[in-house]
C-alpha positions as CSV (number, residue, x, y, z in Angstrom):
1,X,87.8,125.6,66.7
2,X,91.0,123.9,66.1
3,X,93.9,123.7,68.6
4,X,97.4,124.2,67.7
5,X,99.5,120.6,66.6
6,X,100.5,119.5,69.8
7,X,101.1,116.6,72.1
8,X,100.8,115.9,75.9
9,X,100.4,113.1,79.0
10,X,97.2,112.0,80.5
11,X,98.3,111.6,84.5
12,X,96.0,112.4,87.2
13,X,97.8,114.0,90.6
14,X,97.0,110.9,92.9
15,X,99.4,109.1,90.3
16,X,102.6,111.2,91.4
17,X,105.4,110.1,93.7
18,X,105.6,110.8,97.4
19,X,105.5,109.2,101.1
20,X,102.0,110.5,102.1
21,X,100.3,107.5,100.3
22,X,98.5,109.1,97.3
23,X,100.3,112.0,95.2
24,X,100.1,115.3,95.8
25,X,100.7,119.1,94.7
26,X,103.9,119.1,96.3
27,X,107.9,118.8,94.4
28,X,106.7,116.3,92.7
29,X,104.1,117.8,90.5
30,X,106.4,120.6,89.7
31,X,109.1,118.0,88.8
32,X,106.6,116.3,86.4
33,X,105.6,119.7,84.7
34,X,109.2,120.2,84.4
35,X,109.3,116.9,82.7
36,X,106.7,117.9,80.2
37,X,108.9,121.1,79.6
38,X,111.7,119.4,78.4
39,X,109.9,116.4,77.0
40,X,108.8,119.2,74.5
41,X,105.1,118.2,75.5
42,X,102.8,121.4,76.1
43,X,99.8,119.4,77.1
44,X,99.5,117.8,80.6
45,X,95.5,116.2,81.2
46,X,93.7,115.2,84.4
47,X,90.9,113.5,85.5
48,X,87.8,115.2,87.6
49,X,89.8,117.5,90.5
50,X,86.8,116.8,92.7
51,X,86.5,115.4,96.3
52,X,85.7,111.6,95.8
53,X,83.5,109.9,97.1
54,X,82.0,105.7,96.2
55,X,84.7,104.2,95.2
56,X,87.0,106.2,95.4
57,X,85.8,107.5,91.9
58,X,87.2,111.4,90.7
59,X,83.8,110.7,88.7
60,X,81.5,110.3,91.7
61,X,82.3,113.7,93.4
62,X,81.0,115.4,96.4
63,X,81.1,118.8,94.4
64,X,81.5,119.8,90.8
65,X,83.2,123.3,92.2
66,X,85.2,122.0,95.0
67,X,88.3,120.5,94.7
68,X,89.9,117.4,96.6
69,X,91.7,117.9,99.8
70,X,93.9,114.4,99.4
71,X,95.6,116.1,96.9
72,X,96.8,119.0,99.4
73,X,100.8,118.7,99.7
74,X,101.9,118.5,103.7
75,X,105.3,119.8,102.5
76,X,104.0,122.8,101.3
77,X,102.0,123.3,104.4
78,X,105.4,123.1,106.5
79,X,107.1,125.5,103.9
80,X,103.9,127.9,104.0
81,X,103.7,128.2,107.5
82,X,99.8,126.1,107.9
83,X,101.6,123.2,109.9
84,X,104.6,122.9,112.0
85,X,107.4,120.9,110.9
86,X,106.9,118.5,113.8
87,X,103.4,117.6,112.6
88,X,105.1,115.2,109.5
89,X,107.7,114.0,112.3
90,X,105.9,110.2,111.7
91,X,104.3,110.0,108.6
92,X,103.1,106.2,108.3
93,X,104.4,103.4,106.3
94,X,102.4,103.7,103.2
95,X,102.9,101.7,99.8
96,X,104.8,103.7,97.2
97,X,102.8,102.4,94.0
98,X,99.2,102.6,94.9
99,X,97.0,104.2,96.5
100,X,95.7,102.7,99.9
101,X,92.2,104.9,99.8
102,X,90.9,104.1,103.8
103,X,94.6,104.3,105.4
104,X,95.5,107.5,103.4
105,X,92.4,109.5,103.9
106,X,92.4,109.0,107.3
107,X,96.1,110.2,107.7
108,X,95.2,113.2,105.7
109,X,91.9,114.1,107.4
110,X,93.8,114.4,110.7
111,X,96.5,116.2,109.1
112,X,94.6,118.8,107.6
113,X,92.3,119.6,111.0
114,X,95.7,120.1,112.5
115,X,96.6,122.6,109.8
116,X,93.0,124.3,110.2
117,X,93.9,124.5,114.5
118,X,96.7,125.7,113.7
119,X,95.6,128.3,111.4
120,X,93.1,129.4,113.9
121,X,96.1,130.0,116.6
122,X,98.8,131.1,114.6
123,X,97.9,132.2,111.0
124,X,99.1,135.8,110.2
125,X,97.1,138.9,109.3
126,X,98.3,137.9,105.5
127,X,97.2,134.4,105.7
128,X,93.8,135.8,107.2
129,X,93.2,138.6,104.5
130,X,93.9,135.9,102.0
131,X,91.6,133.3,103.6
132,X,88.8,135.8,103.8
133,X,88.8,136.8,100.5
134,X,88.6,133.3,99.2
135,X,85.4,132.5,101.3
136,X,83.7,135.6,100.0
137,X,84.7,135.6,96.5
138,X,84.2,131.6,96.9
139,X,80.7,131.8,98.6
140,X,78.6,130.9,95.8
141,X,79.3,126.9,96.3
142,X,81.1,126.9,99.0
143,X,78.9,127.9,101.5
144,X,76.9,125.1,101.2
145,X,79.8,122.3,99.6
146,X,81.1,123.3,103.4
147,X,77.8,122.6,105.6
148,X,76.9,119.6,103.4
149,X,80.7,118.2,104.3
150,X,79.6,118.9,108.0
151,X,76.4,117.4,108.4
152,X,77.4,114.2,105.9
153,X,80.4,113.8,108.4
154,X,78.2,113.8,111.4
155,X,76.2,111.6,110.3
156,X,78.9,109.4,108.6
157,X,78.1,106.1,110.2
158,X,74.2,105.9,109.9
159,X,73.8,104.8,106.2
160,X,77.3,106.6,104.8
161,X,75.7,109.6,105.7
162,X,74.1,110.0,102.3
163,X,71.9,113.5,102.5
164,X,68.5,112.1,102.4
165,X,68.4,110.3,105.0
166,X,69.7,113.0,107.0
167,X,66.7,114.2,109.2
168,X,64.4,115.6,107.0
169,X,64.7,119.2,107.9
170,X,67.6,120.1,107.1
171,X,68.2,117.0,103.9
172,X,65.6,119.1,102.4
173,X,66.8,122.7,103.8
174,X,64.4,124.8,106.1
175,X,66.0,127.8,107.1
176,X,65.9,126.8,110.8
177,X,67.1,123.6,110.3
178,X,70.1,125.3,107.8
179,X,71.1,127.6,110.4
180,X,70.9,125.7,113.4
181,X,72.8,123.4,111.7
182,X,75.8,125.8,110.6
183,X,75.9,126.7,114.1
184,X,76.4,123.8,115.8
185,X,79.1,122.3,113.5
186,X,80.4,125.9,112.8
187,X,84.4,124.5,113.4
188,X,83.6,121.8,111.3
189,X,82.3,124.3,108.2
190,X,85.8,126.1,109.2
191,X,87.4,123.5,109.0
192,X,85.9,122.5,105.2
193,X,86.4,125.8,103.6
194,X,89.9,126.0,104.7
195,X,90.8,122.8,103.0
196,X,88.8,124.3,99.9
197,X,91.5,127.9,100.6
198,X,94.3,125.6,101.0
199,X,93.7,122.9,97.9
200,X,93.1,126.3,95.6
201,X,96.4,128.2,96.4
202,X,98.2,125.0,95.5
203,X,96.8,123.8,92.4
204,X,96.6,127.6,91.1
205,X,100.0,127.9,91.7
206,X,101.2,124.8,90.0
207,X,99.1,125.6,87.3
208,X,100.9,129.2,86.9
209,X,104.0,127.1,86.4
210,X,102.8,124.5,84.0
211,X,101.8,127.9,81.7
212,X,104.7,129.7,82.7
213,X,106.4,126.5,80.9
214,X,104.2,126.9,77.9
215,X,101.7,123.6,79.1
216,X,98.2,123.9,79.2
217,X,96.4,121.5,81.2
218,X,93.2,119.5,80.1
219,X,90.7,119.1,82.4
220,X,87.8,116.7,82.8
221,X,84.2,117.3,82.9
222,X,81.7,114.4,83.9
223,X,78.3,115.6,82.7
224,X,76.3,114.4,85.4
225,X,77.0,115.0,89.0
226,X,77.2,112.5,91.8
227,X,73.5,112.0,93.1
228,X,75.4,112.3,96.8
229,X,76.6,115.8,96.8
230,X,76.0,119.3,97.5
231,X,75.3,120.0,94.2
232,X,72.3,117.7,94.2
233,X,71.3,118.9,98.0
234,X,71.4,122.1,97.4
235,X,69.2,122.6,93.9
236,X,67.2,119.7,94.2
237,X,64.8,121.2,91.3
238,X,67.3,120.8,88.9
239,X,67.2,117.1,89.1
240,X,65.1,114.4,88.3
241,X,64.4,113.2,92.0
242,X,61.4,111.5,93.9
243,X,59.6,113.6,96.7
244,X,61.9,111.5,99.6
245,X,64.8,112.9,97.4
246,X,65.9,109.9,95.9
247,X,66.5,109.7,92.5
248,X,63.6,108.8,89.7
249,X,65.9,107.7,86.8
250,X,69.4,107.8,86.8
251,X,72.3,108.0,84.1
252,X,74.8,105.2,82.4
253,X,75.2,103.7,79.0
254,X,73.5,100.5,77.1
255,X,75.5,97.8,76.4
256,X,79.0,98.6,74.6
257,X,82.4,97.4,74.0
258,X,83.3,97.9,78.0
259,X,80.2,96.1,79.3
260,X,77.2,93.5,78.4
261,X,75.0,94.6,80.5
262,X,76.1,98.5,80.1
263,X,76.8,100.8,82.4
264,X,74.7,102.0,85.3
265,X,76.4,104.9,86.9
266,X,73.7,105.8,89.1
267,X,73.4,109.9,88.8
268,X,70.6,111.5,88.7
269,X,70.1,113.0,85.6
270,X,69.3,116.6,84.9
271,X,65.6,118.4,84.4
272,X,67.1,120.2,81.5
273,X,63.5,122.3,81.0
274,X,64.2,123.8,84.4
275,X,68.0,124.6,83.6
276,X,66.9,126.2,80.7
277,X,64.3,128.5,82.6
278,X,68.0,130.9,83.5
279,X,70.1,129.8,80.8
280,X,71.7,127.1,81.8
281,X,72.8,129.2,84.6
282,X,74.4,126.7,87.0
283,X,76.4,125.0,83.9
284,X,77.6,128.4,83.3
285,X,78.8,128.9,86.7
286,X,80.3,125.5,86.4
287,X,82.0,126.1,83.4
288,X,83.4,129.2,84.5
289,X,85.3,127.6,87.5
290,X,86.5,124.7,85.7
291,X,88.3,127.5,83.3
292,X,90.1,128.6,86.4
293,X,91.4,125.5,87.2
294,X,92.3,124.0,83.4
295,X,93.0,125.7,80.3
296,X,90.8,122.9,78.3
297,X,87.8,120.7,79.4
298,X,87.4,117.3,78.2
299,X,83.5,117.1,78.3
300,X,83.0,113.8,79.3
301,X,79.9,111.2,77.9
302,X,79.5,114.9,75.1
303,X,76.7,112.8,73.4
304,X,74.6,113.5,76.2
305,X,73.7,116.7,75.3
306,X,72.4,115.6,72.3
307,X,70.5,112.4,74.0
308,X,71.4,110.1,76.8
309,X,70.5,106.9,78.1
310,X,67.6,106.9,81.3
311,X,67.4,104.2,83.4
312,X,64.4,103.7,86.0
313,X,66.4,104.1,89.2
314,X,65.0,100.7,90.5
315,X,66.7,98.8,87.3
316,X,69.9,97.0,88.9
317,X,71.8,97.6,85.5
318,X,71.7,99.5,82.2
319,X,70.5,97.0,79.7
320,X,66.5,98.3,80.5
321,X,66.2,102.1,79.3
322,X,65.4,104.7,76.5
323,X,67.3,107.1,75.1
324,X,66.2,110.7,75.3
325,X,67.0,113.8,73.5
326,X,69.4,116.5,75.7
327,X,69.3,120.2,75.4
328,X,71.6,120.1,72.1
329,X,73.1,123.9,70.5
330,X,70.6,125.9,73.0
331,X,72.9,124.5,75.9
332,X,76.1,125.7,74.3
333,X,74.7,129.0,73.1
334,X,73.5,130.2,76.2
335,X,76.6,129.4,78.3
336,X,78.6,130.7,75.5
337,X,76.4,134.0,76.0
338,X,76.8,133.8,79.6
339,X,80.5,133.6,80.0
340,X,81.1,135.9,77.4
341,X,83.1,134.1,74.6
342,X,83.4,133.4,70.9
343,X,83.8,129.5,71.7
344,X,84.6,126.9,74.6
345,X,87.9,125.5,74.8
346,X,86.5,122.2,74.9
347,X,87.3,117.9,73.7
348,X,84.1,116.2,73.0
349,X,84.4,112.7,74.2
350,X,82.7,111.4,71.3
351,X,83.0,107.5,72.0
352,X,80.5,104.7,72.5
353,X,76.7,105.0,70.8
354,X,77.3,107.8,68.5
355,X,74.9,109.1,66.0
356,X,75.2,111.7,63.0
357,X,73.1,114.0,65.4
358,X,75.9,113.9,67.8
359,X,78.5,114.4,65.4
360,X,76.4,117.5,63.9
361,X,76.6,118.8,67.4
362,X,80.1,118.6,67.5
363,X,81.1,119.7,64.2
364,X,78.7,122.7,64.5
365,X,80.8,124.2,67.6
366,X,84.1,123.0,66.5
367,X,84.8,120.9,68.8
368,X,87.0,118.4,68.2
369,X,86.4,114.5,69.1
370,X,88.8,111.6,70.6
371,X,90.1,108.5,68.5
372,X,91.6,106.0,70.4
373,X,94.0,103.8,68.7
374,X,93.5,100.2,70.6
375,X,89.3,100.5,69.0
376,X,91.3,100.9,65.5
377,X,92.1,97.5,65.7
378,X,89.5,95.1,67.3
379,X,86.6,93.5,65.4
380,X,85.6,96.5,63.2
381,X,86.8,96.4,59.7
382,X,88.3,99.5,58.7
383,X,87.7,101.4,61.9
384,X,87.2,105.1,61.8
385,X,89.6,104.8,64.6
386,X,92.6,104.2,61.8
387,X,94.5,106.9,61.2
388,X,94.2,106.8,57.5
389,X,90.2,107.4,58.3
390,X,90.8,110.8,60.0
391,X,87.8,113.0,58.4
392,X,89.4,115.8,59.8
393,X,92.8,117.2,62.1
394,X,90.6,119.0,64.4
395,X,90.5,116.0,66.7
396,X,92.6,114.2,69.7
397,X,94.2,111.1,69.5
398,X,94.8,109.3,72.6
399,X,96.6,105.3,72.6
400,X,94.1,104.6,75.6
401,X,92.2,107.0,78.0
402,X,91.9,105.9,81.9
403,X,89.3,103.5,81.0
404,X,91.1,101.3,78.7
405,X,93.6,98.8,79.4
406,X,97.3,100.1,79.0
407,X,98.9,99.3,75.4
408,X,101.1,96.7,76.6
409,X,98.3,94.7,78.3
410,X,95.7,95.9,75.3
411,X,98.4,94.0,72.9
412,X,98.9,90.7,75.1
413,X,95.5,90.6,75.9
414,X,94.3,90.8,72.1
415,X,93.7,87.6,69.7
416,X,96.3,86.6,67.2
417,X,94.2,88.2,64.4
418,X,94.2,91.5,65.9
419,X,97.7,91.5,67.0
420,X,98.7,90.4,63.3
421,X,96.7,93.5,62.3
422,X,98.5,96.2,64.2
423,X,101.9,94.7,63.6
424,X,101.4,94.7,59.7
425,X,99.1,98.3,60.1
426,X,102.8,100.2,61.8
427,X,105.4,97.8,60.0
428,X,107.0,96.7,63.6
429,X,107.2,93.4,65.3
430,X,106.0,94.3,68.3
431,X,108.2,94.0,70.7
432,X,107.2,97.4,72.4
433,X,103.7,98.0,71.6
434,X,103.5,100.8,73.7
435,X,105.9,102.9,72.1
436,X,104.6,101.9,68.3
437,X,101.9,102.9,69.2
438,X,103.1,106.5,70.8
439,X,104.7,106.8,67.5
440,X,101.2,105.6,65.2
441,X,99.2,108.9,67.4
442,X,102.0,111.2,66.7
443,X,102.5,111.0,63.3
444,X,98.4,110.7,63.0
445,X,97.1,114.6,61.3
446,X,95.4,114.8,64.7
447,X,95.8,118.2,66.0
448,X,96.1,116.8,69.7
449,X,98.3,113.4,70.7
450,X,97.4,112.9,74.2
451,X,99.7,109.8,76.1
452,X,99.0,107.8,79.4
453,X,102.3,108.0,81.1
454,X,101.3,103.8,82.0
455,X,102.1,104.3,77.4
456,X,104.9,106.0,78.0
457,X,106.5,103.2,80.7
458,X,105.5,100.5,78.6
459,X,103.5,99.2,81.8
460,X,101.4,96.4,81.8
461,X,97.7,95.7,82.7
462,X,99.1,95.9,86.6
463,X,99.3,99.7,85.9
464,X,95.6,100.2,84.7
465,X,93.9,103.3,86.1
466,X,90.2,102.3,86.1
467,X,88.2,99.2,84.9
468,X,84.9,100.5,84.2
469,X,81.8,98.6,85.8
470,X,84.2,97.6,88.3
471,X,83.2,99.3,91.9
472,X,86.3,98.9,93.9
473,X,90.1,98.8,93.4
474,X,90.3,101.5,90.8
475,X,91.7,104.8,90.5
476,X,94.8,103.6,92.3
477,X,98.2,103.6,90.4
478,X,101.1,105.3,91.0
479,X,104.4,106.0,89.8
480,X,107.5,106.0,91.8
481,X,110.4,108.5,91.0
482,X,113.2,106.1,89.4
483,X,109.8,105.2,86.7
484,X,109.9,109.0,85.0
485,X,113.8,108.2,83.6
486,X,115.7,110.3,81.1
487,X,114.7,108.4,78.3
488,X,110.9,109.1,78.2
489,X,112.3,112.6,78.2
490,X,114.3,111.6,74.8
491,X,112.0,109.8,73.6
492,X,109.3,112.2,73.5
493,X,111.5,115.4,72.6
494,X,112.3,113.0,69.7
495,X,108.6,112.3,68.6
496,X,107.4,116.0,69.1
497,X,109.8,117.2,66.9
498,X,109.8,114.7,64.3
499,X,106.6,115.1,63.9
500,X,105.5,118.6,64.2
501,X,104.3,118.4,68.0
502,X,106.9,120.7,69.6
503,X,105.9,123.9,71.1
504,X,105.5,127.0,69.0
505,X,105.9,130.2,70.8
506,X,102.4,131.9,70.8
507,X,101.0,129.0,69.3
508,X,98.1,129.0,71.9
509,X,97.4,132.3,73.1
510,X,94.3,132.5,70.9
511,X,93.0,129.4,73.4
512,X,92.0,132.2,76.2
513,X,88.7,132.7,77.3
């Protein structure tokens, strides 16, 4: 399928601005979606929405239906009657441009049991109804994403509290063990499914304004799960695990442009045969909430449907493994069948190891791939990264993603022959990289421009979301609100319509499931 000419920012919500450590759903994410508005962008793209978990990661999450409970605005609490005013009387001294991970999650965490005690005391007959109706329509997952939440918190400080080495009757479920359980951390399960109701109202309603605006938002889909999570616990089966529950082989990437000795990410991966057996039925269910939350996914590590790398769990990195074929057009047939539609609103993250099977894969559903400009211009000669080497529009051209370095550091960073290269490729000196390369994607026949807002502040490597094989430290830039100034708004009102990007009215209703 192709997607209308357009152009967007890639900013996750723990990047906004704010005095409650990390950013939040509050003013300003409505003020950046505002931004986009006149900024002519109608694309805004996220990473994962999922509660994190090691490291901090939006990739490593506790759920793959939940969503993450940092992210709830305490403002909007106050205004919406959950917490009273008094409760953000001291709110403590935390740093403005990153994200302080223990300090802030423990200030939130108490935060949002006061909001669940006080929702218990005080919540109206509205607030109830509404509450209600979001655990039952919700029960699916979040029965058991809320009990898992208990029972990992209680037993937080014997080995992280990782599920299988919970006591063995209820890591591995039996019934007694799952409702004796439920009943004895019963406010605690409460307490989790609230946070679930209260992170849902907010990042629904912010996305009604984003479309209200004319922006869709871009979601992110890792393919595998986090091996410590309630997905995991709670369909064992579907995984490729050892009778103690541990993990038999686990996911990552061979050696490649990010790593020598690849990437071991460490999730279990997927019994596809036994997926299969109900058509893929959990995917579908997955699927289907991820269209409630985003308009688009991005589908990350997309060649692993087609085959992926399998590591023997007891290999300390990725360079020892095989590659093995995935489920291929079945998958995507039978969820399409499932949900109901003609085709998936989906980006194929198409980068790394990738074969003409993979590309047949993605070409036979439409789906259009990523370029990223920086890989245009290392090592490779003539790059199908260049614009000039497009095959086809139907793809989405991004400067970096989260995983690269920012322009400005890419272009510091880089050896004199490369940096020759891109200077004599876009006719500019170089003075800001960032922004000749903004202009490079926008003028591309991609379809899709997508923008880090680090791009769009010409920010250096100080400013880099996420250095891949790296396990702490990441996922931690901010911006402050001086940073989004009027002239990014220019700037890209400028680009968008010079080049065809600006919104056309309609343009994208045919994008609805």
């Amino acid at each position: 399928m192709r997607f209308p000419r357009a152009a967007g920012v890639l900013l996750h919500p723990t990047s906004f601005p704010g005095r409650y450590g990390i950013g939040d759903l509050g003013e300003p994410a409505f003020r950046f979606v505002d931004f986009l508005f006149r900024a002519k962008q109608s694309l805004w793209q996220i990473l994962p929405l999922g509660p994190t978990g090691f490291g901090d990661s939006p990739y490593q999450s506790f759920s793959a239906f939940a969503g993450n409970p940092l992210l709830i605005s305490p403002d909007r609490l106050v205004e919406e009657g959950y917490l009273p005013v008094e409760a953000l009387a001291q709110v403590p001294d935390f740093r403005t441009d990153r994200v302080d991970y223990g300090p802030v999650i423990e200030y939130k965490n108490d935060l949002l049991r006061q909001a669940h005690e006080h929702f218990r005391r005080y919540g109206t007959d509205a607030q109830r109804t509404e509450y209600d109706a979001f655990c039952t329509g919700q029960h699916s997952w979040l029965d058991d994403y809320a009990l898992f939440m208990a029972v990992k918190s209680y037993h937080m400080h014997d080995r992280g509290g990782v599920w299988n080495t919970w006591p063995s009757e209820i890591a591995f479920r039996q019934p007694a063990a799952m409702a004796g359980w439920s009943e004895e951390l019963a406010e605690q399960v409460s307490c989790f499914k609230f946070q679930q109701f209260l992170f849902f109202q907010q990042w629904l309603a912010l996305k009604r304004r984003a479309n209200e605006q004319g922006i869709r938002i871009i979601g992110d889909a890792p393919i595998f799960v986090a091996f410590d999570s309630a997905d995991v616990w709670a369909d064992r089966d579907l995984y490729d695990l050892k009778p103690d529950g541990s993990p038999r082989t686990v996911a990552g990437v061979p050696p490649d442009y990010f790593s020598e000795t690849g990437q071991r990410w460490g999730n279990p991966l997927y019994r596809w045969e036994r997926m299969a057996e109900d058509g893929y039925g959990w995917w579908a269910a997955r699927l289907a909430m991820l269209f409630t939350q985003v308009d688009i996914v991005r589908v990350d590590h997309f060649r692993g449907f087609e085959g992926y790398w399998r590591i023997p769990a007891e290999e300390p990195t990725a360079v020892i493994g095989r590659w093995v074929r995935g489920p291929g057009a079945s998958f995507f047939h039978a969820v399409q069948a499932t949900l109901g539609t003609k085709y998936l609103p989906i980006i194929a993250e198409d980068l790394g190891v990738i074969t003409p099977r993979v590309e047949r894969l993605r070409d036979r559903f439409g789906f259009p791939g990523m370029k990223i400009l920086q890989f245009a211009f290392g090592g490779e000669q003539n790059s199908r990264f260049l614009p000039h080497n497009y095959e086809t529009p139907n793809c989405a051209v991004y400067t970096g993603t989260h995983d690269n370095e920012t322009t400005a550091g890419w272009y510091e960073n880089a050896n004199e022959k490369e940096r020759d290269f891109v200077r004599r490729y876009l006719a500019r000196e170089g003075t800001d990289m960032a922004w000749d390369m903004i202009r490079l994607a926008y003028s591309s026949v991609a379809d899709t421009a997508v923008i880090p807002m680090q791009d769009l502040m010409s920010l250096g490597n100080e400013a880099r979301m996420n250095y891949p094989s790296k396990a702490s430290g990441n996922w931690q830039w901010r911006y402050t609100d001086d940073m989004l100034a009027k002239g990014l708004e220019v700037g890209l009102s400028e680009f968008a319509e010079l080049y065809g990007r600006a919104p056309v009215p309609d343009a994208g209703d045919e994008l609805a499931l």
